[in-house]
C-alpha positions, 0 to 999 in steps of 0.5 A: 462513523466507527473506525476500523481496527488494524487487525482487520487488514488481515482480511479486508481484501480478499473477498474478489482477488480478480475484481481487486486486480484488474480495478486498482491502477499500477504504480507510477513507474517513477516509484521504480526508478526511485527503488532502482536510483536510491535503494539499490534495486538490480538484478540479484536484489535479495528483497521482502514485501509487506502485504502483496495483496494481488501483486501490483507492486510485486510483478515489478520488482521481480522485473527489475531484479528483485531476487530471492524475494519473500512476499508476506500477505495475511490474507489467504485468498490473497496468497493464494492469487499470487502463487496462481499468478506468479511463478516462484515467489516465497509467499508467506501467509502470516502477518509482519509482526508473526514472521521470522526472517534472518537478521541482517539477511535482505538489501530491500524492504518494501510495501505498497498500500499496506504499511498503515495496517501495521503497528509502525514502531514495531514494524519498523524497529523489526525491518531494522533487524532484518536489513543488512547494513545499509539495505534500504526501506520503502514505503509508498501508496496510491492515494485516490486524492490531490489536495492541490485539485478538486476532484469532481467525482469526489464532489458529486459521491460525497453524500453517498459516502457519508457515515462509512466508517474510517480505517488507519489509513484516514486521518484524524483531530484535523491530521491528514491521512496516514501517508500524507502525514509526512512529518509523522511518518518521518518522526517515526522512522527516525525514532525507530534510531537505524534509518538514515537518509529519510526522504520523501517524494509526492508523486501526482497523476490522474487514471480514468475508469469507466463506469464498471471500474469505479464500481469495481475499484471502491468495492476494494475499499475497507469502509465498503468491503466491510459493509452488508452484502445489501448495504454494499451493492445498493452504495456500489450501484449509486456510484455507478449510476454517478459515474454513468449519468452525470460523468458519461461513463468517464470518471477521472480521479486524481491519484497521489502517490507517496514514497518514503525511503530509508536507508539502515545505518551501518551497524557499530560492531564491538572489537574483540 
């Protein structure tokens, strides 16, 4: 088992846009609400995302408001997608730490399942930068996990899965994953010194996906995607016959949803 090298977030996704978006499930819509509620998303909202990927989260944001918006996404296949399904975004086909934006020029910043592909120090003191005073940052994930609910599918796949290597997602020495370590990523967000009012909120929920979903869903996964293409399909097909013998075609997974959220704090200007 090896672990995978943040760099190649870059590039881990892209490989079936198509298969990435119809398999992977929406965000909870109280992850909007939440945008909406504490972070001031509205009509007008002048906004940046980090790693757009297909646009699950982007789509949403355009609904509520989120206007101008930048999208930043490495991955040129990704891009791609998201200017063919998406009118009138500023897509940026570059990493975070490449990009150049204005300082003090957005009111919201956010990422949906990517921000564990950055180096977080940097990352955060540059979104620090580009937020006006008092914009907020929002950082949230769909975790196909529940440590209060054994997941059966889980279970039955275990042995299958074994060996595969790890990405910065996972955790490590005992730690939990990346966005389940909330007394780290809160650690961090305070280190970085321009964020106030840091919370927290675990959203728990469930999606069932047939048998050609499950298969299609953990084709989007790092330690699968990277695979050869013999060594993919054969542990795909495994999964789907799972789903399919043992679980009737009907597979349940249990989803956690993470958000964090931040507020910039006001600027200490000097006085001429």
């Amino acid at each position: 088992m090896g672990l995978i090298d943040r760099s190649e977030g870059k590039r881990a996704f892209g490989s079936n846009p198509d298969g990435y978006h119809r398999s992977r499930p929406a965000y909870p819509e109280r992850v909007f609400e939440i945008l909406q509620q504490r972070c001031g998303l509205r009509p007008h909202c002048k906004s940046f995302e980090i790693g757009g990927g297909t646009g699950l989260s982007t789509r949403r944001l355009i609904e509520l408001g989120a206007s101008p918006i930048v999208v930043v996404e490495p991955d040129e296949r990704l891009a791609n997608f998201l200017v063919r399904t998406l009118e009138g975004v500023d897509v940026r086909v570059t990493t975070f730490e490449k990009l150049e934006l204005p300082s003090e020029s957005f009111e919201l910043g956010t990422s949906a399942s990517a921000f564990h592909w950055l180096d977080e120090a940097a990352s955060l003191a540059k979104i620090g930068r580009i937020l006006r005073d008092e914009g907020w940052w929002a950082m949230w994930w769909n975790l196909f996990l529940d440590p209060s609910r054994t997941d059966e599918f889980h279970k039955a796949t275990r042995t299958l899965l074994e060996g595969l290597d790890r990405g910065p997602s996972h955790g490590s020495n005992e730690k939990p994953s990346f966005a389940m370590d909330t007394q780290a990523r809160i650690a961090q967000l305070k280190a970085a010194g321009v964020f106030d009012q840091i919370e927290i909120e675990d959203l728990r929920w469930s999606a069932v996906f047939d048998s050609v979903r499950v298969r299609e869903l953990y084709a989007t996964f790092s330690p699968i995607s990277r695979l050869g293409r013999e060594e993919r399909e054969r542990l795909l097909d495994g999964l789907g016959e799972i789903a399919e013998r043992q679980f009737g075609g009907s597979v349940e997974l249990y989803i956690t949803t993470p958000i964090y959220t931040a507020r910039r704090k006001a600027r200490t200007r000097g006085s001429s």
